[in-house]
mmCIF file as Biopython writes it, N, C-alpha, C and O atoms, coordinates in Angstrom:
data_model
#
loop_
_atom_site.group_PDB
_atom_site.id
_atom_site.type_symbol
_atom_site.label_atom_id
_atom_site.label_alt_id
_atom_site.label_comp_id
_atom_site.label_asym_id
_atom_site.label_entity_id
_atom_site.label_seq_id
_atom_site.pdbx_PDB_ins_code
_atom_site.Cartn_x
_atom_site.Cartn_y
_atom_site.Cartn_z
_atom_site.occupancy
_atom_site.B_iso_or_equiv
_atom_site.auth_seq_id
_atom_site.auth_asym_id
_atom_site.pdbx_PDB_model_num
ATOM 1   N N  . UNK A ? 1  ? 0.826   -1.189 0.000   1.0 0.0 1  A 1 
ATOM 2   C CA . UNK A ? 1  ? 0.000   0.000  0.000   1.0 0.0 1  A 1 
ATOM 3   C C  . UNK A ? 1  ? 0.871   1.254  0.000   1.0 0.0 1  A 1 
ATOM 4   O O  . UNK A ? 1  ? 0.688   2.242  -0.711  1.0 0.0 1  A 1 
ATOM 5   N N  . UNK A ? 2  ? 1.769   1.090  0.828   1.0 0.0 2  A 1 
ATOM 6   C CA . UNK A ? 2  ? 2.960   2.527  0.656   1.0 0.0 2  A 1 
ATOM 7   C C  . UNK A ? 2  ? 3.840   2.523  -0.835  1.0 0.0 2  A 1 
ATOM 8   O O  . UNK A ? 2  ? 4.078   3.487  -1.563  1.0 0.0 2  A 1 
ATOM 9   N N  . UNK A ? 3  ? 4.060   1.713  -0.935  1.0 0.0 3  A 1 
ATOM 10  C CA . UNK A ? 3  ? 4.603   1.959  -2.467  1.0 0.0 3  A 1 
ATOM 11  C C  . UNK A ? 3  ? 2.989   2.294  -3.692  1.0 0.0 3  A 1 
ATOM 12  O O  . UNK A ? 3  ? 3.123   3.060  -4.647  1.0 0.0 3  A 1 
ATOM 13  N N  . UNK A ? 4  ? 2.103   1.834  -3.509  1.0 0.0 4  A 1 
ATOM 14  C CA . UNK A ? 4  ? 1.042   2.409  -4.568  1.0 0.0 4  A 1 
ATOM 15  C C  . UNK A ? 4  ? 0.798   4.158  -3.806  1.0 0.0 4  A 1 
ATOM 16  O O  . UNK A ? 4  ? 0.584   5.092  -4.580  1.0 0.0 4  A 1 
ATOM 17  N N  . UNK A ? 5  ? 0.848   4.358  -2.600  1.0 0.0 5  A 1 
ATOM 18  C CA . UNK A ? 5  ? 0.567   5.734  -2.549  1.0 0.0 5  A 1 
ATOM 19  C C  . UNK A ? 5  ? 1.383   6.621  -2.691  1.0 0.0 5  A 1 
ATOM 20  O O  . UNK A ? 5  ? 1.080   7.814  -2.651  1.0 0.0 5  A 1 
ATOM 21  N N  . UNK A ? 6  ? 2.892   6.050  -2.937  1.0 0.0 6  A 1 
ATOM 22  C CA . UNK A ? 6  ? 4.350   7.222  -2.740  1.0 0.0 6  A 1 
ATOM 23  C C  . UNK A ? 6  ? 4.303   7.021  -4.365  1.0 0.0 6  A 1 
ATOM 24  O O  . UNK A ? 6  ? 4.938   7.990  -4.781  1.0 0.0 6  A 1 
ATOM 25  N N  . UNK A ? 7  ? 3.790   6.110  -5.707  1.0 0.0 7  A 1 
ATOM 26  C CA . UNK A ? 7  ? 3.812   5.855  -6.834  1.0 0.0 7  A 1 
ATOM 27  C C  . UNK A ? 7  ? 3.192   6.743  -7.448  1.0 0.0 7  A 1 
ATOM 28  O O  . UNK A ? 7  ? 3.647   7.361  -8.411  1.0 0.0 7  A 1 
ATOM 29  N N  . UNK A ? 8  ? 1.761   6.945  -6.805  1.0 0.0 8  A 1 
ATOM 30  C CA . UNK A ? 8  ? 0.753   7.854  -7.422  1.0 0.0 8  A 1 
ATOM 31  C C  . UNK A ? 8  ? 0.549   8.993  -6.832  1.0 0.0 8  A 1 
ATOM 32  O O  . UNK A ? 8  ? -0.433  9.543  -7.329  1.0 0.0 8  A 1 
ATOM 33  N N  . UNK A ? 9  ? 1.100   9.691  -5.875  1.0 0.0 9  A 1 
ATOM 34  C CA . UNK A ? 9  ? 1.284   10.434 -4.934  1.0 0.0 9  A 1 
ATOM 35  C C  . UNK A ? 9  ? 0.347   11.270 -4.904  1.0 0.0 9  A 1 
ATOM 36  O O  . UNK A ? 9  ? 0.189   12.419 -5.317  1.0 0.0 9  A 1 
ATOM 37  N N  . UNK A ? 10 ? -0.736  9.929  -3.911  1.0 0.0 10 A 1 
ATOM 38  C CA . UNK A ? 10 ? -1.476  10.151 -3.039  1.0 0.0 10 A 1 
ATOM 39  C C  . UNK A ? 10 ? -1.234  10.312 -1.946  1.0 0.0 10 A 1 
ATOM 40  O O  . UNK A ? 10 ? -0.839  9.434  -1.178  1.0 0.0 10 A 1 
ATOM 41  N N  . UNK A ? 11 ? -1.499  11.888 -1.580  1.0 0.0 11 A 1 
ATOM 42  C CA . UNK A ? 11 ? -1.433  12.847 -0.321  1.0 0.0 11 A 1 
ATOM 43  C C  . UNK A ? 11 ? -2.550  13.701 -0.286  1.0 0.0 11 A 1 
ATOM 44  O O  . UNK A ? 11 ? -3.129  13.994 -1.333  1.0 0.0 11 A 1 
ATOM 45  N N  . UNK A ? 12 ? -3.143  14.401 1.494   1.0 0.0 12 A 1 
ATOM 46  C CA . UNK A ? 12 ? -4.103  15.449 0.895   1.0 0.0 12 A 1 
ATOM 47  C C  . UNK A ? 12 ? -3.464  16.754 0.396   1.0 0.0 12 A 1 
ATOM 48  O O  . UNK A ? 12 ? -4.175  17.728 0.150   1.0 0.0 12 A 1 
ATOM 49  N N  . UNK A ? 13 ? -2.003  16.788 0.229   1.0 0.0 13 A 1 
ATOM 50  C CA . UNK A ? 13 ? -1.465  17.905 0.481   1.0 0.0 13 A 1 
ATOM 51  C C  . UNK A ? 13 ? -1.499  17.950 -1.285  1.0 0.0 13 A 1 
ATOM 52  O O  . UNK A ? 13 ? -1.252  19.025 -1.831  1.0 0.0 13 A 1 
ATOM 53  N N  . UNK A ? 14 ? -1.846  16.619 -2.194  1.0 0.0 14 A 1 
ATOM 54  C CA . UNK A ? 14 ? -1.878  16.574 -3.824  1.0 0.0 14 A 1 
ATOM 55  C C  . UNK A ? 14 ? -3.669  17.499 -3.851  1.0 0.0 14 A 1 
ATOM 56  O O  . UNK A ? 14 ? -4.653  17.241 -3.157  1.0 0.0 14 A 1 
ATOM 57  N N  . UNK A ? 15 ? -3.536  18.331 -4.681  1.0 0.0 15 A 1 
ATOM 58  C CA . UNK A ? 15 ? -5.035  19.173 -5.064  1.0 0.0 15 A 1 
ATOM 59  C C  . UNK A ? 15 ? -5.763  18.221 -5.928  1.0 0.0 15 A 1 
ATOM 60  O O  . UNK A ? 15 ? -6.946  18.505 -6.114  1.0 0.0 15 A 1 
ATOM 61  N N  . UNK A ? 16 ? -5.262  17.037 -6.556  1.0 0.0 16 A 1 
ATOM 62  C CA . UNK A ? 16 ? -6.151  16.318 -7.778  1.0 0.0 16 A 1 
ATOM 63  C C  . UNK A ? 16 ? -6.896  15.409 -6.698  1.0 0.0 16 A 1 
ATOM 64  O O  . UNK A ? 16 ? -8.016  15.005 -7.012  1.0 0.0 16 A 1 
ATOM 65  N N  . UNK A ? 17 ? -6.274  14.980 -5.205  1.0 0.0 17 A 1 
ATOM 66  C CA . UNK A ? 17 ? -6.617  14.153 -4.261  1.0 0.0 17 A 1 
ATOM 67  C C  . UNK A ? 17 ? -8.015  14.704 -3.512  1.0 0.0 17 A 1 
ATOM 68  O O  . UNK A ? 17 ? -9.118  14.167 -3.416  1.0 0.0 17 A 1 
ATOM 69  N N  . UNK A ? 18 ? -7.446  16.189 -2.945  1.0 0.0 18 A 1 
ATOM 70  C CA . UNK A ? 18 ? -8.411  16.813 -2.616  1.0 0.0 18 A 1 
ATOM 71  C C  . UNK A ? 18 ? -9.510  17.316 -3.322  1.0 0.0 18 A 1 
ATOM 72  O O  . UNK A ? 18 ? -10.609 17.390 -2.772  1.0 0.0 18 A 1 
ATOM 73  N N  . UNK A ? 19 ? -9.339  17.665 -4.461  1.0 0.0 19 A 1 
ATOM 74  C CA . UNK A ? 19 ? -10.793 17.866 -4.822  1.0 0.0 19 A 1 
ATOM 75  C C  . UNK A ? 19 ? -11.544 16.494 -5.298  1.0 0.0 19 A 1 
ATOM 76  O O  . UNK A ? 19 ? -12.745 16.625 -5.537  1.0 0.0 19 A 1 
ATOM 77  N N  . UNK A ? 20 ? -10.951 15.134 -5.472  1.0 0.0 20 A 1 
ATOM 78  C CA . UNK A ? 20 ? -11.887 14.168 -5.813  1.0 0.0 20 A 1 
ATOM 79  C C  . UNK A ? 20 ? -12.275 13.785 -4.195  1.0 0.0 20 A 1 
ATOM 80  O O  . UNK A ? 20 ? -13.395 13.295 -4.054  1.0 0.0 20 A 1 
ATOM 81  N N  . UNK A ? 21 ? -11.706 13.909 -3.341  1.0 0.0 21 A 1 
ATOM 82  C CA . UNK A ? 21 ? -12.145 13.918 -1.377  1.0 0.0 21 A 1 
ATOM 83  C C  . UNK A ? 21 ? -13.496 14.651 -1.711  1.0 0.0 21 A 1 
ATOM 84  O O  . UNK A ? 21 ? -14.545 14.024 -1.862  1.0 0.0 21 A 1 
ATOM 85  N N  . UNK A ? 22 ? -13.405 16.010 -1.817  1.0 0.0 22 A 1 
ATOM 86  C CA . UNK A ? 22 ? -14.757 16.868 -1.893  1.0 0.0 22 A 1 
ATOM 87  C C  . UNK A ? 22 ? -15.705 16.626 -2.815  1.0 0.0 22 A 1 
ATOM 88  O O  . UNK A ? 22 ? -16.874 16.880 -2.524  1.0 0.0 22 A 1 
ATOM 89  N N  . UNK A ? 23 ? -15.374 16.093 -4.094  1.0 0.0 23 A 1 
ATOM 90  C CA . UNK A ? 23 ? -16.419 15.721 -4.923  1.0 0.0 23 A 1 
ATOM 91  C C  . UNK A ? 23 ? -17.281 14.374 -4.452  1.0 0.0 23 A 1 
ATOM 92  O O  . UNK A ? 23 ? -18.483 14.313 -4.193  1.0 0.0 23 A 1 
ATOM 93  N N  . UNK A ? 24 ? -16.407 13.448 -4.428  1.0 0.0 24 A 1 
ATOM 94  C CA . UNK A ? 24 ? -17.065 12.431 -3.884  1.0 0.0 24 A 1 
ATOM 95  C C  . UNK A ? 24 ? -18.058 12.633 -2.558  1.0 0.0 24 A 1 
ATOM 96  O O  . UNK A ? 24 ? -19.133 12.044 -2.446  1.0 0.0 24 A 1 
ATOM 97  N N  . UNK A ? 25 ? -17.630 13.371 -1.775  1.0 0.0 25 A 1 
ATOM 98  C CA . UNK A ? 25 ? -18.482 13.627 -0.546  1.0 0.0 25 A 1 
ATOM 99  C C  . UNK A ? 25 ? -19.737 14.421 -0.723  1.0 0.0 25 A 1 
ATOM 100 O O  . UNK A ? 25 ? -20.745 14.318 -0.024  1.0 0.0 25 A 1 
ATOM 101 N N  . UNK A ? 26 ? -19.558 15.234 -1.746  1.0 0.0 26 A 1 
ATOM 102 C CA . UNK A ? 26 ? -20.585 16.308 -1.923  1.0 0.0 26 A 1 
ATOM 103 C C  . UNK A ? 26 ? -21.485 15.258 -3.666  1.0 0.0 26 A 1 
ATOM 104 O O  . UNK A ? 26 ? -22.312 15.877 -4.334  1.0 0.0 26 A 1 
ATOM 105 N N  . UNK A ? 27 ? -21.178 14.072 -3.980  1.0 0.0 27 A 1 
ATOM 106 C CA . UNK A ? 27 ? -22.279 13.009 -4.747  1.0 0.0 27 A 1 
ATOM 107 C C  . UNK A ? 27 ? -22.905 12.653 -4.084  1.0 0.0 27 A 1 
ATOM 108 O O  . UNK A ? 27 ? -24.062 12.467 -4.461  1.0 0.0 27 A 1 
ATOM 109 N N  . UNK A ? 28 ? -22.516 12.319 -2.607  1.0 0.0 28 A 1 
ATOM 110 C CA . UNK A ? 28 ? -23.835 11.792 -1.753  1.0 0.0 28 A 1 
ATOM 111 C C  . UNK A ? 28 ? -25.121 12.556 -1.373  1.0 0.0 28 A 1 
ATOM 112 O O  . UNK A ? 28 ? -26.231 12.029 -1.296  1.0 0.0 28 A 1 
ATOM 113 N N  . UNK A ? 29 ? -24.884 13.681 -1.177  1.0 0.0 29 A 1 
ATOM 114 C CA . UNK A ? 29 ? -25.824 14.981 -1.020  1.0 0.0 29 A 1 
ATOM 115 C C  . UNK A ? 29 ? -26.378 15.071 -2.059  1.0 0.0 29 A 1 
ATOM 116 O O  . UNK A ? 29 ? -27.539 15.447 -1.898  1.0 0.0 29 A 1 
ATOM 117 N N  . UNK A ? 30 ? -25.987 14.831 -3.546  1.0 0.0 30 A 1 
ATOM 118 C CA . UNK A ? 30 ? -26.562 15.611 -4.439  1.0 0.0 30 A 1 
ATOM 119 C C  . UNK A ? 30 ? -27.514 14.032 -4.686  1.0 0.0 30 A 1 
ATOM 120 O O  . UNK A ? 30 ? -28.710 14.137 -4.958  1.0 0.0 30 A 1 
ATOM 121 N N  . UNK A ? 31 ? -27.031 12.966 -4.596  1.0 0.0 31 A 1 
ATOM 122 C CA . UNK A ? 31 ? -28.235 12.188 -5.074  1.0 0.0 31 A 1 
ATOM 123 C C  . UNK A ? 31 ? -29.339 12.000 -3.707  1.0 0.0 31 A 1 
ATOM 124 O O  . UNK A ? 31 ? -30.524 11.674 -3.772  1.0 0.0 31 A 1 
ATOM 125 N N  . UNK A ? 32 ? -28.502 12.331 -2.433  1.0 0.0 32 A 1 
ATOM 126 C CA . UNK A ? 32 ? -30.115 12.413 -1.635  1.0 0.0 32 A 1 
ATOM 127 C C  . UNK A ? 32 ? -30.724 13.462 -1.758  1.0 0.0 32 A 1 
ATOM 128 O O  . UNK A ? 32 ? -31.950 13.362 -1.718  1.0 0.0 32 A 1 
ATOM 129 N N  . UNK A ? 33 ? -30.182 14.713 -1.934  1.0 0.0 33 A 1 
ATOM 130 C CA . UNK A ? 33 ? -31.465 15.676 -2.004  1.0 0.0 33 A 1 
ATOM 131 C C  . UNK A ? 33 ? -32.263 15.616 -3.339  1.0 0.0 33 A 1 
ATOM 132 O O  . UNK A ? 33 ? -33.396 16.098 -3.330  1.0 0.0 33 A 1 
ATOM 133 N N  . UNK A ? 34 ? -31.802 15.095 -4.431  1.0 0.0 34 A 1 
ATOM 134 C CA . UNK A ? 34 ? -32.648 14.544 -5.739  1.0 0.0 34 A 1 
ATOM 135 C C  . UNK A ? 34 ? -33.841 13.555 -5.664  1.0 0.0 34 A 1 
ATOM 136 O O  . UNK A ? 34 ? -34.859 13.514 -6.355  1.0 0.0 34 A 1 
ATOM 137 N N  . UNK A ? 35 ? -33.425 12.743 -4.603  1.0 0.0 35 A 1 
ATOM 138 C CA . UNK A ? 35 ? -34.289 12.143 -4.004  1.0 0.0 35 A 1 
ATOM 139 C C  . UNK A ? 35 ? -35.615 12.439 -3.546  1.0 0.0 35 A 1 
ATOM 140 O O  . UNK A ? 35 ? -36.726 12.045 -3.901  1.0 0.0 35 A 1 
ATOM 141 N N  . UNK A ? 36 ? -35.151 13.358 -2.533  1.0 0.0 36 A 1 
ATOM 142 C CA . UNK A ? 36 ? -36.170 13.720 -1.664  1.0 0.0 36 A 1 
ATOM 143 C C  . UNK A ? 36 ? -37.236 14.577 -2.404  1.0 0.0 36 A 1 
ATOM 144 O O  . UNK A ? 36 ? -38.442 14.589 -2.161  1.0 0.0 36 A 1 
ATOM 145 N N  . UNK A ? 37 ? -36.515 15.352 -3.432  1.0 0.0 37 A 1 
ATOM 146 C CA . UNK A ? 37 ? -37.205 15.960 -4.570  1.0 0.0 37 A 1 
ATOM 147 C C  . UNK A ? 37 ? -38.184 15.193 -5.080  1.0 0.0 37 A 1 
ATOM 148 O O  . UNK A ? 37 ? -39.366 15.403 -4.808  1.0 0.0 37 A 1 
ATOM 149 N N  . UNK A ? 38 ? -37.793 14.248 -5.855  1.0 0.0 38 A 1 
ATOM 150 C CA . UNK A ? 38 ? -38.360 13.420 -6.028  1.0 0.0 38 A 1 
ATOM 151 C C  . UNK A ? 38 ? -39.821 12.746 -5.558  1.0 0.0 38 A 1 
ATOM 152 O O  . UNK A ? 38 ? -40.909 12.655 -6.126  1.0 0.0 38 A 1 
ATOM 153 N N  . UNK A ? 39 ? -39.267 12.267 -4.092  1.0 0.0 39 A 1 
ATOM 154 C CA . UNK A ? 39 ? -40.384 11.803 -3.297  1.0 0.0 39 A 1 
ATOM 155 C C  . UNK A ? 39 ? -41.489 13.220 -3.147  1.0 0.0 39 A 1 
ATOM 156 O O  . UNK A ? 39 ? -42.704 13.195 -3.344  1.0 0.0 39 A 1 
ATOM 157 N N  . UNK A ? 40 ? -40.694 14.360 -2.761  1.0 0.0 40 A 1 
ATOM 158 C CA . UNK A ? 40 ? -41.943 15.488 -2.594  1.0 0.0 40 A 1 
ATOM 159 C C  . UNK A ? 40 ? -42.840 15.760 -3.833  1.0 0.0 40 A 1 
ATOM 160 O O  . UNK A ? 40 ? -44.068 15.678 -3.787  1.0 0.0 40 A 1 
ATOM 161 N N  . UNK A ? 41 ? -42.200 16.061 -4.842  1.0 0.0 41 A 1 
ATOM 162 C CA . UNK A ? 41 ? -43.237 16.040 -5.964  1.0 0.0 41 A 1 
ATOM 163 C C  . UNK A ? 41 ? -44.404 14.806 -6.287  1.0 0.0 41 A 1 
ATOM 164 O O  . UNK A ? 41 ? -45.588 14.906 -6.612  1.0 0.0 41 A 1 
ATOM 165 N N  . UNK A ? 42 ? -43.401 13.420 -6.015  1.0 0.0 42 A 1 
ATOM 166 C CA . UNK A ? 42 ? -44.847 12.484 -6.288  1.0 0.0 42 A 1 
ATOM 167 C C  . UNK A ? 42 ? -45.759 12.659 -5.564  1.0 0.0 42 A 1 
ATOM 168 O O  . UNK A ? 42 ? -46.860 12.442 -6.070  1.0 0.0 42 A 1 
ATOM 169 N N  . UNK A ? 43 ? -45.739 13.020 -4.406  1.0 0.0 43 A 1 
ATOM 170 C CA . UNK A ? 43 ? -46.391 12.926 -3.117  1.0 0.0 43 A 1 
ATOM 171 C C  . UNK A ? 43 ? -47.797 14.306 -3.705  1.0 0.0 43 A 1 
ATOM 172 O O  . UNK A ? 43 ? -48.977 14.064 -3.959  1.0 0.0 43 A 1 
ATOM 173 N N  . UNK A ? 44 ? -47.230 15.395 -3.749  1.0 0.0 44 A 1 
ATOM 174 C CA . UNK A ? 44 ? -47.827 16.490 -4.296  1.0 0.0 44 A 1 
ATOM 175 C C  . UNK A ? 44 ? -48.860 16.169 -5.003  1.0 0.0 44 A 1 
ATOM 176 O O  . UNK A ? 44 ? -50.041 16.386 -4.731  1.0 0.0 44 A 1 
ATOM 177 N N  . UNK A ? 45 ? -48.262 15.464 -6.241  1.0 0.0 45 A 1 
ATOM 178 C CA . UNK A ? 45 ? -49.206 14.818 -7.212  1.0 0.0 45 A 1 
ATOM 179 C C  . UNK A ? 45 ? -49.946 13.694 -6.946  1.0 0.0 45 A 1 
ATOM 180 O O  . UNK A ? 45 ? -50.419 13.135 -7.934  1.0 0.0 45 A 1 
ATOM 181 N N  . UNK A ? 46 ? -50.196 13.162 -5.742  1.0 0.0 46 A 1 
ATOM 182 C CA . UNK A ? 46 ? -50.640 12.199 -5.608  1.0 0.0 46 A 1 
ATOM 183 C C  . UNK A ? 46 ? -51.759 12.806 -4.602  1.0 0.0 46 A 1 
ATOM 184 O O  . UNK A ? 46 ? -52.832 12.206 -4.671  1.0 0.0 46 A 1 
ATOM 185 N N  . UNK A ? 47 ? -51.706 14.029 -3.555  1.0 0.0 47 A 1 
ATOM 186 C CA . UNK A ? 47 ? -52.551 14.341 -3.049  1.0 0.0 47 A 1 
ATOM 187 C C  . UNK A ? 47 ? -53.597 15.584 -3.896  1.0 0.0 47 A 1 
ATOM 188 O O  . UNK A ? 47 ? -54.588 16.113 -3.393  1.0 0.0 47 A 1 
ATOM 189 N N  . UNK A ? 48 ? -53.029 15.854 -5.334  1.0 0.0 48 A 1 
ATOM 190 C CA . UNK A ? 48 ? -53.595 16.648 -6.512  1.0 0.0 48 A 1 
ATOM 191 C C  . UNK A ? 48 ? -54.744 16.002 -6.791  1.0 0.0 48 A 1 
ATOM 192 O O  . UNK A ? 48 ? -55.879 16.478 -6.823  1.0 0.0 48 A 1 
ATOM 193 N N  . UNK A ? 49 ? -54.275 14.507 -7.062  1.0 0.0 49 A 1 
ATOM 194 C CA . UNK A ? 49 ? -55.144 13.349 -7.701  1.0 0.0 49 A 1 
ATOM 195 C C  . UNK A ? 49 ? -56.497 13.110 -6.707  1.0 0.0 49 A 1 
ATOM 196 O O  . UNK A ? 49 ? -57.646 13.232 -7.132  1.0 0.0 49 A 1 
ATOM 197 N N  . UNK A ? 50 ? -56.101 12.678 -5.041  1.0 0.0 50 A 1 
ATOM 198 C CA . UNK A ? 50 ? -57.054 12.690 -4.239  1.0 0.0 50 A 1 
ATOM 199 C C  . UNK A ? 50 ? -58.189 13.958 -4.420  1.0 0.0 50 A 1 
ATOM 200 O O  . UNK A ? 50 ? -59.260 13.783 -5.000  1.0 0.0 50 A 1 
ATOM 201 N N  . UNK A ? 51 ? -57.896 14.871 -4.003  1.0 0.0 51 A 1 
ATOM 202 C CA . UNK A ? 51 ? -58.429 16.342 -4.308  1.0 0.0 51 A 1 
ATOM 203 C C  . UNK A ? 51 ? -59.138 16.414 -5.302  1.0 0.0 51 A 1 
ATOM 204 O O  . UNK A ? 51 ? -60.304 16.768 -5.128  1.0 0.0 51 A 1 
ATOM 205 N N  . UNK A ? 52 ? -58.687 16.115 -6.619  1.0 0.0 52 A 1 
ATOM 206 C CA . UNK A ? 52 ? -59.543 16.528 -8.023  1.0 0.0 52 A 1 
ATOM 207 C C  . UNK A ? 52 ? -60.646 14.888 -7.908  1.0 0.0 52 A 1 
ATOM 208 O O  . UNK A ? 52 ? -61.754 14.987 -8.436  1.0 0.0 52 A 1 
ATOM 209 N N  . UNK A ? 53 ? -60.301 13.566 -7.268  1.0 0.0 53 A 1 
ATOM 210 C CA . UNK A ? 53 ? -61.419 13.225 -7.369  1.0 0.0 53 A 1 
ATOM 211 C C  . UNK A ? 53 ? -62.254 13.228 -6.187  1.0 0.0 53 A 1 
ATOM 212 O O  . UNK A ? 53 ? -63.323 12.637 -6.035  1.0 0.0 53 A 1 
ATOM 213 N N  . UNK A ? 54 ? -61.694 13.894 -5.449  1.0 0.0 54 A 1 
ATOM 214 C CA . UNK A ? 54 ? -63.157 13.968 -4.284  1.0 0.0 54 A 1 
ATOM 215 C C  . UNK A ? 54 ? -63.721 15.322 -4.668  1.0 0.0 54 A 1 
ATOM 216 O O  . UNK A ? 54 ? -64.519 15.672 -3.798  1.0 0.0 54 A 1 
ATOM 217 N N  . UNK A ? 55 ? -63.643 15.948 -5.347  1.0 0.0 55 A 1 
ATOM 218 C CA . UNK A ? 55 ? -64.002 17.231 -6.164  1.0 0.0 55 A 1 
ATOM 219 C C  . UNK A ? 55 ? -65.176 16.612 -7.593  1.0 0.0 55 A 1 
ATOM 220 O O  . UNK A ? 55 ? -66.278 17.139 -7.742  1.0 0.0 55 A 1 
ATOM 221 N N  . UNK A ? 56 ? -64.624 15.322 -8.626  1.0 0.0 56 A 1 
ATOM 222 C CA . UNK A ? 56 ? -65.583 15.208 -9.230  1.0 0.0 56 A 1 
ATOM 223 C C  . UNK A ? 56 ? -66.343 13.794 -9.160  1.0 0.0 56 A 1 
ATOM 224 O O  . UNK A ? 56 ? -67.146 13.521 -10.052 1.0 0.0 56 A 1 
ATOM 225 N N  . UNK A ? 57 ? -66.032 12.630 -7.808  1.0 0.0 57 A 1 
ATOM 226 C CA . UNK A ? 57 ? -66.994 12.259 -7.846  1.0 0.0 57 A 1 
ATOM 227 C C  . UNK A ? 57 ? -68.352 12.429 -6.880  1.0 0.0 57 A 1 
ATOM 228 O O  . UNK A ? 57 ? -68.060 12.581 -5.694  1.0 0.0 57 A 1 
ATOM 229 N N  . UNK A ? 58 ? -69.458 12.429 -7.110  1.0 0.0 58 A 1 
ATOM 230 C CA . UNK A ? 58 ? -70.189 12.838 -6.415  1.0 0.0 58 A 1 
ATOM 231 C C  . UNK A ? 58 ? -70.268 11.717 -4.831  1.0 0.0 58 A 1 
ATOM 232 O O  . UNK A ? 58 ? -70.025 10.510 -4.822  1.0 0.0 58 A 1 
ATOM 233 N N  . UNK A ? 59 ? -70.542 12.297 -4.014  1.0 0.0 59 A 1 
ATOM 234 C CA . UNK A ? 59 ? -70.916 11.313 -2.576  1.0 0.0 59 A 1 
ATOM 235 C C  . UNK A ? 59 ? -69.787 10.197 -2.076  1.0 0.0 59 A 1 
ATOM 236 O O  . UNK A ? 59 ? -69.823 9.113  -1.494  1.0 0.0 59 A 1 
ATOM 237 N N  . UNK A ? 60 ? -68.631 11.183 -2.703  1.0 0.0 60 A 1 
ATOM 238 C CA . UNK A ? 60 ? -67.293 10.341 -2.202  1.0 0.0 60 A 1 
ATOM 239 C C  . UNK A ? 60 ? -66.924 11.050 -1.130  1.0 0.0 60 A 1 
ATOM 240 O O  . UNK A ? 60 ? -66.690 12.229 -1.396  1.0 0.0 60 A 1 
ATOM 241 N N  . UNK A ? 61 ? -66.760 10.672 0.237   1.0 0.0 61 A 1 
ATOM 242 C CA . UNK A ? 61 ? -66.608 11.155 1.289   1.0 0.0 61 A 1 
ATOM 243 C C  . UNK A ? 61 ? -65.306 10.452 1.550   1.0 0.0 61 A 1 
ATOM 244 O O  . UNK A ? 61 ? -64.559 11.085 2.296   1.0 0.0 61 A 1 
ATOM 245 N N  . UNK A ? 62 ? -64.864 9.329  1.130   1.0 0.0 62 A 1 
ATOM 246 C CA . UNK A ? 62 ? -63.544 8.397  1.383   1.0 0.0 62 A 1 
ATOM 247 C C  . UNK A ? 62 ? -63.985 6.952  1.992   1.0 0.0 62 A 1 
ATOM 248 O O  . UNK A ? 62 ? -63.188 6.016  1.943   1.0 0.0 62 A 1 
ATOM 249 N N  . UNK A ? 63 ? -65.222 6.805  2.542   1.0 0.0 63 A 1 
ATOM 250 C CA . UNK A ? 63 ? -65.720 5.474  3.386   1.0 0.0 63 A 1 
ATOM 251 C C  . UNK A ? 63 ? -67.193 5.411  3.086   1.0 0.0 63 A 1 
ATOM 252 O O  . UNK A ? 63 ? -67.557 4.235  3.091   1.0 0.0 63 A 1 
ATOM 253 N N  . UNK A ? 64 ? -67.899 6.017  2.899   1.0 0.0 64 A 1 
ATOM 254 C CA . UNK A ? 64 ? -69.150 5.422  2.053   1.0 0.0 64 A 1 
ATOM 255 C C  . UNK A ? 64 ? -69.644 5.331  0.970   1.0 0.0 64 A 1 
ATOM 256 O O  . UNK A ? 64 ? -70.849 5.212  0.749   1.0 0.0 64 A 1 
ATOM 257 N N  . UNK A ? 65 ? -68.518 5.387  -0.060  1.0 0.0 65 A 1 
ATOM 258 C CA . UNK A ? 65 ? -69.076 5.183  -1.781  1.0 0.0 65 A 1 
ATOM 259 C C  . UNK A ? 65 ? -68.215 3.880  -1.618  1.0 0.0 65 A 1 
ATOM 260 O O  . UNK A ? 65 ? -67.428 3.706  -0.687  1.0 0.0 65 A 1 
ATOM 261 N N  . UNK A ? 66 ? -68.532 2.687  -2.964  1.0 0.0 66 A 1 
ATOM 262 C CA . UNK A ? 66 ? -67.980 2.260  -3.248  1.0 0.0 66 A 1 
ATOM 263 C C  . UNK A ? 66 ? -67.305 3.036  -4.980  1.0 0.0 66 A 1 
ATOM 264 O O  . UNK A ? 66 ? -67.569 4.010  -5.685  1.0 0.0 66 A 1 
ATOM 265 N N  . UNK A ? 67 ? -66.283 1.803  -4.994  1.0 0.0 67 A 1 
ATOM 266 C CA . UNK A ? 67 ? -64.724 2.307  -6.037  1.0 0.0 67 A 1 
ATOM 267 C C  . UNK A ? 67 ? -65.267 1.744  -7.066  1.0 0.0 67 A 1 
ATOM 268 O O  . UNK A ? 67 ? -64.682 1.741  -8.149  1.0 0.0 67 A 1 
#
């Protein structure tokens, strides 16, 4: 392992080291907050959907019509 890191000279004090340190750390953030994006919009649209049909079917209260 010391000869592959004194070979490729891997140090944090190398800038090509450090910024793939920060990139990599800051991919995890970017695919969870894409995520969560994600989940909030379906969600949105899914309580759009509830809404517009308790809006057009008639005597849908949620427990005494049938589907």
């Amino acid at each position: 392992m010391k000869d592959f890191m004194s070979y490729y000279d891997v140090t944090l004090l190398n800038p090509a080291v450090l910024i793939g340190i920060f990139l990599g750390a800051m991919t995890v953030f970017y695919f969870a907050a894409m995520t969560m994006s994600a989940v909030g919009r379906a969600a949105n649209d899914m309580v759009l959907e509830v809404r517009r049909q308790f809006k057009e079917i008639p005597g849908n209260n949620g427990w005494n019509s049938n589907p």
